[in-house]
C-alpha positions in Angstrom: 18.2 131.4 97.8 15.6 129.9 95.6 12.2 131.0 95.1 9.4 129.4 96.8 8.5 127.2 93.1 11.9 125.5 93.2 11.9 123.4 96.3 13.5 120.3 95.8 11.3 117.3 96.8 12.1 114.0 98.1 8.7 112.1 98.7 9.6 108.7 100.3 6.5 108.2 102.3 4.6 108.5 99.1 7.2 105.2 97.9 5.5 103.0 100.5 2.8 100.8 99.8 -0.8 102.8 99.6 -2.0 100.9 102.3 -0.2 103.7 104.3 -2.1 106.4 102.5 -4.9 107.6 100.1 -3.3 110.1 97.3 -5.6 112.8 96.6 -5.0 116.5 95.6 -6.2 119.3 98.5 -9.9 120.9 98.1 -9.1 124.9 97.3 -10.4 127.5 99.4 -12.6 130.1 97.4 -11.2 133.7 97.4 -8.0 133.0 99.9 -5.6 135.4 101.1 -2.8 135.7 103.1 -3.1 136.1 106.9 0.4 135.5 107.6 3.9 134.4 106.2 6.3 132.9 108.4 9.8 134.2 106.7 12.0 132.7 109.4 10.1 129.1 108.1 10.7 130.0 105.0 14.1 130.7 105.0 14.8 127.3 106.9 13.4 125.4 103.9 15.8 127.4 101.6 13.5 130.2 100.3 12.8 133.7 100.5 9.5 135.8 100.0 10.9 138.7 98.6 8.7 139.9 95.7 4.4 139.7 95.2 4.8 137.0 92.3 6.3 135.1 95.4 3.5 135.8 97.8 1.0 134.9 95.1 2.6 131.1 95.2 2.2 131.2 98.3 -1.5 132.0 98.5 -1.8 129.6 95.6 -0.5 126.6 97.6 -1.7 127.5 100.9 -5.2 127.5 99.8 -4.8 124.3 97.7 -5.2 126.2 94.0 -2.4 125.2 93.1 0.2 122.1 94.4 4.2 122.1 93.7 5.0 119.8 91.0 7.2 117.3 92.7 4.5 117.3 95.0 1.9 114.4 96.1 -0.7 115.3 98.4 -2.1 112.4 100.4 -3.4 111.9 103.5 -2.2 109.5 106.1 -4.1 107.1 107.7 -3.3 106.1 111.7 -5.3 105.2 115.1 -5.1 106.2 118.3 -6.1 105.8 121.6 -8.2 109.0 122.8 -9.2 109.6 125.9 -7.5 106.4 127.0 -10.2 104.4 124.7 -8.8 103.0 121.2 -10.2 104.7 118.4 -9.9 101.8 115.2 -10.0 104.6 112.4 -8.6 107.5 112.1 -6.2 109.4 109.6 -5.7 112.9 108.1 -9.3 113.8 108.3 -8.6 117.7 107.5 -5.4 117.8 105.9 -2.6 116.4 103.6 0.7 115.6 103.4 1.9 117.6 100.2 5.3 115.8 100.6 8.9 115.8 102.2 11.5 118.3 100.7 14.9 118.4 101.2 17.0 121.4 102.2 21.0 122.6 100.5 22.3 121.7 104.3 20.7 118.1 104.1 17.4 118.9 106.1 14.5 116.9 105.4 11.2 118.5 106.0 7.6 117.5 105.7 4.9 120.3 104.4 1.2 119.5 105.6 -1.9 121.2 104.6 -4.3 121.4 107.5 -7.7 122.4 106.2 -7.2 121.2 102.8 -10.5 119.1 102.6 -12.6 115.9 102.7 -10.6 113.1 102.9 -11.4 108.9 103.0 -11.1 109.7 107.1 -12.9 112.8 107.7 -15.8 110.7 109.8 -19.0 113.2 108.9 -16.3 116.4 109.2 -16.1 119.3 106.9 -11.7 118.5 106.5 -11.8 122.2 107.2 -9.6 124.2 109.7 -10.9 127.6 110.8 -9.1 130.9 110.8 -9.1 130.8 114.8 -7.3 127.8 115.6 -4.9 128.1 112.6 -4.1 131.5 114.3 -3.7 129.5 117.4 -1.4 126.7 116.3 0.7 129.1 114.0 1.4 131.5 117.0 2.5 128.8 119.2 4.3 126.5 117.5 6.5 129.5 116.6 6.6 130.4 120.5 7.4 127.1 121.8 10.7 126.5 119.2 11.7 129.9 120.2 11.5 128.8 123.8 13.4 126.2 122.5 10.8 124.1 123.2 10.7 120.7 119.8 7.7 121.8 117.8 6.7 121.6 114.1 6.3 124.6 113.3 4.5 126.7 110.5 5.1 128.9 107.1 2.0 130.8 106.4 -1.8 131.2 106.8 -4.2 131.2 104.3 -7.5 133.1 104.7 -10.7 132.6 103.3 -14.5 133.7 103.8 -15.8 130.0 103.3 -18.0 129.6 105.8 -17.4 126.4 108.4 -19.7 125.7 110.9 -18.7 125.0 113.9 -20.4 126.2 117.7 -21.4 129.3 115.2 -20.5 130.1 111.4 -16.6 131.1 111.3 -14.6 131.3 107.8 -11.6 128.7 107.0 -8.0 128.9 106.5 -5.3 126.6 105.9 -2.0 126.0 107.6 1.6 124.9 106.0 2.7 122.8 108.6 6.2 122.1 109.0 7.8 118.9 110.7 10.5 116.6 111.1 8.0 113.9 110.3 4.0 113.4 110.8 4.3 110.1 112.0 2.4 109.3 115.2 2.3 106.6 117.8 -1.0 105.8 116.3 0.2 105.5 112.9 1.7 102.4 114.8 -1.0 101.2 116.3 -3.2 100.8 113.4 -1.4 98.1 111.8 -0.7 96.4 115.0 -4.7 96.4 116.4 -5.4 95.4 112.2 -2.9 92.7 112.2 -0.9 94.0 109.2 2.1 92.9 110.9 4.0 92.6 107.5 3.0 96.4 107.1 3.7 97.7 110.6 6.9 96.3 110.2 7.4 98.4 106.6 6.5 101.3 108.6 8.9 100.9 111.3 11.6 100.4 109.2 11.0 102.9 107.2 11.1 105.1 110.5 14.3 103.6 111.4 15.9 104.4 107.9 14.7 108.3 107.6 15.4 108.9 111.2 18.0 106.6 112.7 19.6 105.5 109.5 22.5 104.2 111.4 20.5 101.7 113.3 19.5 100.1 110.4 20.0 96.7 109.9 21.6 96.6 113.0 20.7 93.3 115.6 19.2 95.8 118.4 17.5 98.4 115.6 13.6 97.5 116.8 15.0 98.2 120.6 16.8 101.2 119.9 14.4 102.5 117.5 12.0 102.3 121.0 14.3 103.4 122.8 15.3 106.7 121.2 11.4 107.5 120.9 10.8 106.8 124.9 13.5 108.8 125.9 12.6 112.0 123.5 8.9 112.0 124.5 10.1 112.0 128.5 12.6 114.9 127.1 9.7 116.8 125.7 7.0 116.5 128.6 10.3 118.0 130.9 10.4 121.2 128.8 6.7 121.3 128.9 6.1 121.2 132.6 9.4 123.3 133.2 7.4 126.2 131.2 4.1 125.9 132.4 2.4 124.5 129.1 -0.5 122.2 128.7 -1.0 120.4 125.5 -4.5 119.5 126.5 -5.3 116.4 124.3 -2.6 114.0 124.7 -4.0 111.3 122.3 -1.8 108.8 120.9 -2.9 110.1 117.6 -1.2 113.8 118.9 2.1 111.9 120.2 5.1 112.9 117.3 7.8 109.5 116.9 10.1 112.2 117.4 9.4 113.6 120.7 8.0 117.3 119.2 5.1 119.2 120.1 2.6 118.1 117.7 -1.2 118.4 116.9 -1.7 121.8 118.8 -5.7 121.8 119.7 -6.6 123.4 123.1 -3.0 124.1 124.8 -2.3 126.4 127.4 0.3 128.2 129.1 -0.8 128.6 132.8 -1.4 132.0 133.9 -1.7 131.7 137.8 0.1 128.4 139.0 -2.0 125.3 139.3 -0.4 121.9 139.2 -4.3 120.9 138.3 -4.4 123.2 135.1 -6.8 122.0 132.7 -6.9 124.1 129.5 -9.3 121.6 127.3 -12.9 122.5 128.2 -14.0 118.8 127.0 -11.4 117.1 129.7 -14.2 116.8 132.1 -12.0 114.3 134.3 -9.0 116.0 134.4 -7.2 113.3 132.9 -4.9 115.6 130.4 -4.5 118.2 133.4 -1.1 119.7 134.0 0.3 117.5 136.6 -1.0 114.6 134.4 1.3 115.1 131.5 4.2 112.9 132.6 1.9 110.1 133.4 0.1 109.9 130.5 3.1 110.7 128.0 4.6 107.5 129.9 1.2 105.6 129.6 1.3 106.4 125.4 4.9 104.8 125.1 3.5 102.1 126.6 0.9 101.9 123.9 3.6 102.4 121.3 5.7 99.0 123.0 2.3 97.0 122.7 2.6 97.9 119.1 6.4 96.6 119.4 5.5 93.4 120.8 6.1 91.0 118.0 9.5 92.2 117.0 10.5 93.0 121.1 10.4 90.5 123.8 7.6 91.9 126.6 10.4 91.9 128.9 13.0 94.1 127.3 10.1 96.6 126.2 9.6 96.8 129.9 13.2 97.7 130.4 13.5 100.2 127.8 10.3 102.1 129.0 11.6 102.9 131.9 14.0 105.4 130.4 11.0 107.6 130.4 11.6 108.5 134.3 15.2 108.6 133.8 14.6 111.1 131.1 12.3 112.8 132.2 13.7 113.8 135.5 17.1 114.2 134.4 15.5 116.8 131.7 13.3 118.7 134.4 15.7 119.3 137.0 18.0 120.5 134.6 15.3 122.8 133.9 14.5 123.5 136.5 18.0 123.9 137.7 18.4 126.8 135.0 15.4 128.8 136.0 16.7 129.0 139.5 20.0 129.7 138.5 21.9 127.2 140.3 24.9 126.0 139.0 24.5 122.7 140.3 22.5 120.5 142.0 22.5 119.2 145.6 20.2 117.1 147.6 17.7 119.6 149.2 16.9 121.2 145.8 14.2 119.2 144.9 12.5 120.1 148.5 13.2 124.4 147.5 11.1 123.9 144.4 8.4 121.7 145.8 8.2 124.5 148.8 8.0 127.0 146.1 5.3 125.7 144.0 3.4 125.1 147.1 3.5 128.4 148.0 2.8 129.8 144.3 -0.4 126.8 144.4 -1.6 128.7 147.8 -0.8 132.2 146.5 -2.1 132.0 142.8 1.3 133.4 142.0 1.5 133.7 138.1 4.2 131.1 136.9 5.9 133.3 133.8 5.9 136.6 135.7 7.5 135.0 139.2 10.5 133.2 137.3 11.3 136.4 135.2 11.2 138.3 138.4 13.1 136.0 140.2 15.9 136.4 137.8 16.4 139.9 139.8 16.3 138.7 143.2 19.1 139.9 145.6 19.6 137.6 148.5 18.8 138.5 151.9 17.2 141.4 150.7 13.4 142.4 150.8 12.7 141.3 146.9 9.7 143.8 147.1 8.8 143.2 143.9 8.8 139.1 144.1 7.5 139.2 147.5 4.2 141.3 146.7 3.2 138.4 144.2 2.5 136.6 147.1 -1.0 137.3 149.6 1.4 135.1 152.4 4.4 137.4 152.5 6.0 135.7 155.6 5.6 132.3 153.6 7.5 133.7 150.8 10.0 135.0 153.1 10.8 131.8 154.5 11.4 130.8 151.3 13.5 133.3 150.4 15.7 133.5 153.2 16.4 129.2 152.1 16.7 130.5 148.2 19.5 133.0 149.9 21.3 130.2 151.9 21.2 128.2 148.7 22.5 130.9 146.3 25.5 131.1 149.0 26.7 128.2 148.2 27.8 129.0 145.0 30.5 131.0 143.4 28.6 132.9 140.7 28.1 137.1 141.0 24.9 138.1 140.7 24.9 139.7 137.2 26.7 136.2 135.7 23.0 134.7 137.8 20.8 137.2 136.2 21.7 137.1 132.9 21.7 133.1 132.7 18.3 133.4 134.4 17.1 135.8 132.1 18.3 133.3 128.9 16.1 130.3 130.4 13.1 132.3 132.0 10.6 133.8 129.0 9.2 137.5 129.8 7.0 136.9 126.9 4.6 133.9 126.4 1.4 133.4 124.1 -0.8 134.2 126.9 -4.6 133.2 126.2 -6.0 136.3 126.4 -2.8 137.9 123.7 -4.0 135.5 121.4 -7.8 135.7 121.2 -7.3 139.9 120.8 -5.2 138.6 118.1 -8.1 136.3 116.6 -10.7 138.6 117.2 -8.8 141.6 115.0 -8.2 139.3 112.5 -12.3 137.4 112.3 -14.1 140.5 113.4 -12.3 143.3 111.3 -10.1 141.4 108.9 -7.0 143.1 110.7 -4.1 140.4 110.8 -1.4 143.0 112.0 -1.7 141.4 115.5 -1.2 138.0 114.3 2.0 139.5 112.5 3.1 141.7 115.9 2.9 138.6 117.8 4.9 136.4 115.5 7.7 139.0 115.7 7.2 139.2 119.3 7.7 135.7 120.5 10.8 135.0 118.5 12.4 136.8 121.2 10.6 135.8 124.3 13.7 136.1 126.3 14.6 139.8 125.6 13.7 143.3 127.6 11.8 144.4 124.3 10.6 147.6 126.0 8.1 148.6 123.4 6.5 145.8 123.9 6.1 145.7 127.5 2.5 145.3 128.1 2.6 142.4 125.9 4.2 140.8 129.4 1.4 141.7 131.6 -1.0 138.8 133.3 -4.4 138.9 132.1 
């Protein structure tokens, strides 16, 4: 493998014309370290971190010191509506895109430096990130892909003790973010509300020929190109509601053209059930809550066909946005489908799980621990350790005894059922409260070794790991 110095770039975005962009080289942190190092990331992009002289490069270009050669750092402009109000001007306001490398295999991957600084669009900000929310993002991203959940994902921290202020004084850090691409359904929109139509349609094209190179040219590639990014965004918000996560600012900005899980600010995985789960303290309506997130992931591809409008007929963008439903409940209760351990669907399995999550809503049954339990239940049997999660035990046993009629119908032995179950059903997720001890190690006493047990523990969120068991436990 090569060392981290000899990536081979490929910078294409950087080819476009700078009305896409604003080159500038990353501000470096004073005195960084390393908090982390992602080697499973690492040895995805084709190098190892094997010896000190390669930690050092990493420090180096994770704190903005120092920048690849091939490299060159810009930050990306875009829009977005927030909140369901347009926002005109937005852009990398904290971060960079060093550039787009490309792997032995024929991977192409984007590296992005969050925290690297004051750019043209940092609107009165800092362009700082802060050692608790890169710990944050870099935990999760790693647990969702592991859940098999699209993410971007992310190589390494970088520490500092720069002081940011934010609510109080914390220090900053920098993230290597990793993705299939940054660009956004706002990166979209802001040539379409500025009527750069000649440069929206540069863009798009240029999204057609990194990503769907076989469309290109071809008389349905604008339609397609639509198509494809409706039906992976519906995809995505299935795995997301099938495992209990809340993104918590669903911005068109935050929305990836690829359908991954992008932009990770206040997110959540529920603890107790609650189809109203709001984890962003700022969503004072509700209107990113957990029962939300199909409906508003539908209402941002609408926004992205708006921005499709002069090279779709209204019409056929209507057409093709209706894939989102298809998608999305195709996607779910396949999910869904899994967790239970049925083999296939019937008609009255839509009405078991909608009795279920009732009676988990009534019970405050917690969401991860039921389903990994679940994964033991024997039919027609007491299930003692299912059953006490719920205060309404002669709910849950009506609910058990249908589970039991259902499970009857299929030919499957009930170790084939656990195991399956136990492949699809997590026993360990980044619960809040696991990853503020992890933040407050790592701010309070400089201790990063729970930001490092974590990472190791959530790429395997599926196995027994019994070692590790009180990691599993509700807050």
């Amino acid at each position: 493998m090569k060392s981290i110095t000899d990536l081979a770039f490929d910078n294409q975005f950087a080819q476009l014309n700078d009305c896409f962009y604003t080159k500038q080289p990353p501000t470096p942190l004073t005195n960084p370290h390393l908090v982390s190092a992602n080697e499973s990331v690492a040895n995805l992009l084709g190098f190892e971190l094997t010896t000190s002289k390669d930690t050092d490069s990493l420090v180096s270009i994770g704190s903005g010191q120092k920048v690849w050669p091939a490299a060159e750092p810009l930050a990306m402009v875009y829009s977005g509506h927030q909140f369901g109000v347009y926002n005109p001007q937005l852009g990398d306001g904290r971060g960079l895109l060093l550039g787009e490398i490309c792997t032995t295999n024929g991977d192409k991957w984007d590296l992005h430096l969050k925290g690297s600084g004051i750019t043209p669009y940092s609107r009165q900000g800092d362009g700082r990130a802060v050692l608790r929310s890169t710990i944050r993002e870099y935990l999760c991203s790693e647990a969702m892909h592991h859940l098999g959940i699209p993410t971007t994902r992310a190589l390494c921290i970088v520490g500092s003790n720069e002081p940011v202020y934010r609510e109080t004084v914390e220090t900053a850090a920098t993230l290597i973010r990793v993705a299939k691409t940054h660009l956004r359904f706002g990166s979209f929109e802001f040539f379409y509300y500025t009527r750069q139509h000649k440069a929206l349609k540069e863009l798009i094209d240029f999204a057609i020929e990194q990503y769907y190179p076989s469309l290109l040219g071809s008389q349905d590639q604008y339609e397609e190109f639509y198509r494809q990014t409706v039906i992976k965004t519906g995809q995505l918000i299935a795995y997301w509601q099938a495992f209990g996560f809340a993104h918590g600012v669903m911005n068109t900005d935050n929305m990836s053209l690829l359908g991954d899980t992008f932009d990770y600010g206040p997110f959540g995985f529920m603890d107790d059930y609650d189809q109203g789960f709001i984890c962003n303290h700022s969503d004072h309506s509700g209107r990113y809550a957990f029962n939300q997130q199909p409906s508003i992931s539908y209402w941002n591809c609408a926004c992205l066909g708006q921005v499709l409008v002069p090279f779709i007929k209204p019409d056929t963008i209507k057409q093709l946005l209706s894939e989102f439903e298809k998608a999305f409940i195709h996607k779910y209760a396949d999910l869904m489908r899994q967790k239970l351990g049925l083999l296939e669907l019937t008609e009255s399995d839509q009405e078991l799980v909608q009795q279920l999550f009732t009676l988990m809503q009534k019970n405050s049954v917690d969401y991860t621990l039921f389903f990994r339990q679940l994964c033991d239940f024997i039919p027609n049997q007491q299930n003692s350790s299912i059953r006490d999660l719920f205060i309404d035990r002669d709910g849950f046993d009506n609910w058990a005894k249908q589970y039991s009629q259902r499970l009857a119908q299929q030919a499957d032995s009930q170790t084939n059922r656990s195991q399956q179950m136990k492949s699809v059903n997590p026993k360990y997720i980044l619960r809040n409260y696991l990853a503020q001890q992890a933040i407050d190690k790592a701010t309070k006493q400089q201790d990063f070794s729970e930001v490092n047990q974590l990472l190791n523990l959530l790429k395997k969120p599926f196995a027994e790991q019994p070692d590790r068991e009180h990691y599993a436990k509700p807050p």
